[in-house]
N, C-alpha and C positions, 0 to 999 in steps of 0.2 A: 711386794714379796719377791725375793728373790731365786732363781733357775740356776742351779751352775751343774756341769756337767765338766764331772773327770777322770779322764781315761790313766785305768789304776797299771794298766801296761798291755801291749797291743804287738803280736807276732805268732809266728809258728811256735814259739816255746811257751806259751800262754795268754789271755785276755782276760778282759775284766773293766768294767766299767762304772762310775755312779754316778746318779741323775736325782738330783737332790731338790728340795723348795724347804719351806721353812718348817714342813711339817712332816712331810713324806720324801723317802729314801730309797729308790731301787737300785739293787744290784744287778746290771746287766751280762753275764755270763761271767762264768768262775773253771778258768781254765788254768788258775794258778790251783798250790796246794793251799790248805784252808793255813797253813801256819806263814808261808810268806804270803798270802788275799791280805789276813787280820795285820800283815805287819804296814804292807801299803795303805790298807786303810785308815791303820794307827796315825801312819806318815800324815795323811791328808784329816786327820780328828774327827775319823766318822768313827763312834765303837760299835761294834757286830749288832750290838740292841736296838741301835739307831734301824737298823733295814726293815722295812715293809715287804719289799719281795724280792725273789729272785728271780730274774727275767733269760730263760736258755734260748740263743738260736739256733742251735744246730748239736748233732753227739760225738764230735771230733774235740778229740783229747784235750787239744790247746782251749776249749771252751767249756769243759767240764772236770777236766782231773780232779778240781777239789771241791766237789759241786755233794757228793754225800758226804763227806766228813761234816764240810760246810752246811748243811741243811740240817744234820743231827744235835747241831752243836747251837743252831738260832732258832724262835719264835716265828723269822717270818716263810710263808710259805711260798715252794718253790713253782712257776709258773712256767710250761711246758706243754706241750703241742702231744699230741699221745704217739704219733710216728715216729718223733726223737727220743720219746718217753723209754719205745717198745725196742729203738736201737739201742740203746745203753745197755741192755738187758738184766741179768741181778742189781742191776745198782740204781737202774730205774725204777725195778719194781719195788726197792726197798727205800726209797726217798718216800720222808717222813708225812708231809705235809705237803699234797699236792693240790695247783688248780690247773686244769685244761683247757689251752684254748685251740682253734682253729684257724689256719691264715686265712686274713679274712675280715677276722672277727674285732671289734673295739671291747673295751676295759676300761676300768677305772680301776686306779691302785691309790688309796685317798684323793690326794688334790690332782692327779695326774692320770692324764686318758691315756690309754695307750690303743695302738691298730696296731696290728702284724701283718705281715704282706709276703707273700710265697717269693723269693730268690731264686738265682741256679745255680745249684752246687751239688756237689756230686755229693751229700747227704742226705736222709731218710726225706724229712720233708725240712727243708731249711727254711726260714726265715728272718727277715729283718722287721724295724718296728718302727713306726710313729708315734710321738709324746705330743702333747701339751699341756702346759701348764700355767696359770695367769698372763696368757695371750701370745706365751713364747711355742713356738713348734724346733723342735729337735727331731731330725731323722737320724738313724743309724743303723750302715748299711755297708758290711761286709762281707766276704768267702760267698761272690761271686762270679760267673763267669764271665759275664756281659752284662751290660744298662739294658734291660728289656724295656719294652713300653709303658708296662706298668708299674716299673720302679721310678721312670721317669718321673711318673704323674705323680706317683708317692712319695716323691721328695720336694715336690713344686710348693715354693708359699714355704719351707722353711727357714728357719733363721739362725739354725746351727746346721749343720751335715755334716757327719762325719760319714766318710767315705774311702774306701779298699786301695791304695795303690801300690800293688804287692809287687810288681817286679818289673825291670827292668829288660823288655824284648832281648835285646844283645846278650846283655850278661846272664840270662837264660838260657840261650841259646848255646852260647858256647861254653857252659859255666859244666860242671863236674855232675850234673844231675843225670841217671840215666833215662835213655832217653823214654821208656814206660812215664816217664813222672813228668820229665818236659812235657811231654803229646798232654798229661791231668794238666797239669796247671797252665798250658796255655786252651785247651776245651771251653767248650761252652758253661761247662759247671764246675769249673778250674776257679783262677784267680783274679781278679783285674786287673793288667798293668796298667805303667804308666800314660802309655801311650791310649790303652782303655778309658781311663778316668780324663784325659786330653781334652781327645773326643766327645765326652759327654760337655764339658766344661766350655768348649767350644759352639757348639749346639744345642742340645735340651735344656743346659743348665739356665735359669730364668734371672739369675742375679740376685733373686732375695735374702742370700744368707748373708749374715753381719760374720761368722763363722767358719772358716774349713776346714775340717780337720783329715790328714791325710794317716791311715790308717793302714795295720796289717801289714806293716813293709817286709821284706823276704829279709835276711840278713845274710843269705848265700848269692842273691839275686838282685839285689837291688841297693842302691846307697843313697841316703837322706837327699844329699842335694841333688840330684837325676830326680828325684819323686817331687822337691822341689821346683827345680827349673823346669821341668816337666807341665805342673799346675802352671806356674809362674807367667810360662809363655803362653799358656793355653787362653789363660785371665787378662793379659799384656792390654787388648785391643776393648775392654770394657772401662767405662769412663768410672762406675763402682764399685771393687774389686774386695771381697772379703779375705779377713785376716787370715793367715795359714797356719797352720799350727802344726807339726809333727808327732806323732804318736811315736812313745819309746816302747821298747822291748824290757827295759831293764829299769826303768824308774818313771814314778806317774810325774804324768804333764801336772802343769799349777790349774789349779778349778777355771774354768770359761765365766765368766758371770754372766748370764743372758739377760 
């Protein structure tokens, strides 16, 4: 049985992702509108019927804008934490079909487990998630501030990772942002840069993924190859080195096959 995992488009101007097997279908946050979500997904042959759930991490825009149009308009129900539930506010409380979980907590959504695990972001209660599915583990792990310890461990043993590399220290620093919003997105519940994701990749990271995928990149802050060369050299000095991949803003990657 087949795992593919793809990222339907990944940035500040929206997210979205799908985590597929031969039977079950999750949509991993819906931060596009529900009419260009269904056109991406059209792109990649998944149609709306296909989805079993919708999987939210957090109630910032870029990960929900079309997350009620979207839920009124499908059968499957949308899966959400009650902290980000209760931030969304009318739009939370008027999603159609809902189940609750808690960080923390495992799941099963058909053939696929899922765990959720608390993040640091300056959100209600953020989190990211762990999958498996016919012996493949997928993490996916964004809109944070830092690799805390227990993300470490929550990514150990998988075999895809998709992971935050939002900006570029420098061109942060000097770039047009004021500086109220530098001080957010270089904090501890800010963003991860480059040089963030380095760091982990350099040390905690254990080598198991066959997978990387670099994620959430800024487009005022950051440019592909800096987030590139950035992993690249981080990776340089391991004898097994997983494949990279870059997440677009503006059109999905081709499916991962795991």
């Amino acid at each position: 049985m087949a795992v593919t995992l793809t990222i339907l488009g990944s940035g500040s101007r929206g997210n979205a992702a799908l985590l597929a097997t031969d039977s079950t279908c999750i949509l991993l946050d819906c931060g596009f509108s529900r009419r260009e979500l269904l056109r991406r997904m059209a792109l990649c042959g998944c149609p709306p019927e296909r989805l079993n759930a919708v999987l939210i991490t957090h109630e910032h825009t870029d990960h929900v804008a079309g997350l009620p149009r979207l839920a009124a308009s499908v059968a499957a129900p949308v899966f959400i934490n009650p902290g980000t539930r209760d931030a969304m506010g009318r739009a939370g409380d008027e999603l159609p079909r809902v189940e609750s979980f808690t960080p923390g907590q495992s799941f099963t959504i058909g053939d696929i487990e899922v765990s959720a695990f608390t993040i640091s972001h300056d959100a209600a209660d953020p989190v990211a998630f762990r999958f498996r599915a016919a012996g493949v583990r997928v993490a996916f792990v964004t809109d944070l501030g830092y690799m805390a310890a227990n993300v470490a461990d929550q990514v150990r043993g998988a075999d895809c990772l998709v992971l935050e590399s939002n900006h570029d220290l420098e061109m942060l620093k000097t770039g047009g942002y004021p500086w109220p919003l530098k001080q957010r997105v270089l904090s501890r519940v800010g963003h991860l840069s480059n040089a963030g994701l380095a760091e982990f990749l350099t040390g905690e990271f254990d080598g198991a993924a066959a997978h990387l995928v670099l994620a959430h990149l800024s487009e005022n802050n950051n440019l592909p190859h800096l987030a590139q060369i950035s992993a690249e050299r981080a990776l340089a000095p391991r004898l097994f080195r997983p494949q990279l991949h870059l997440a677009q803003q503006d059109a999905p990657l081709p499916a991962i096959v795991l």
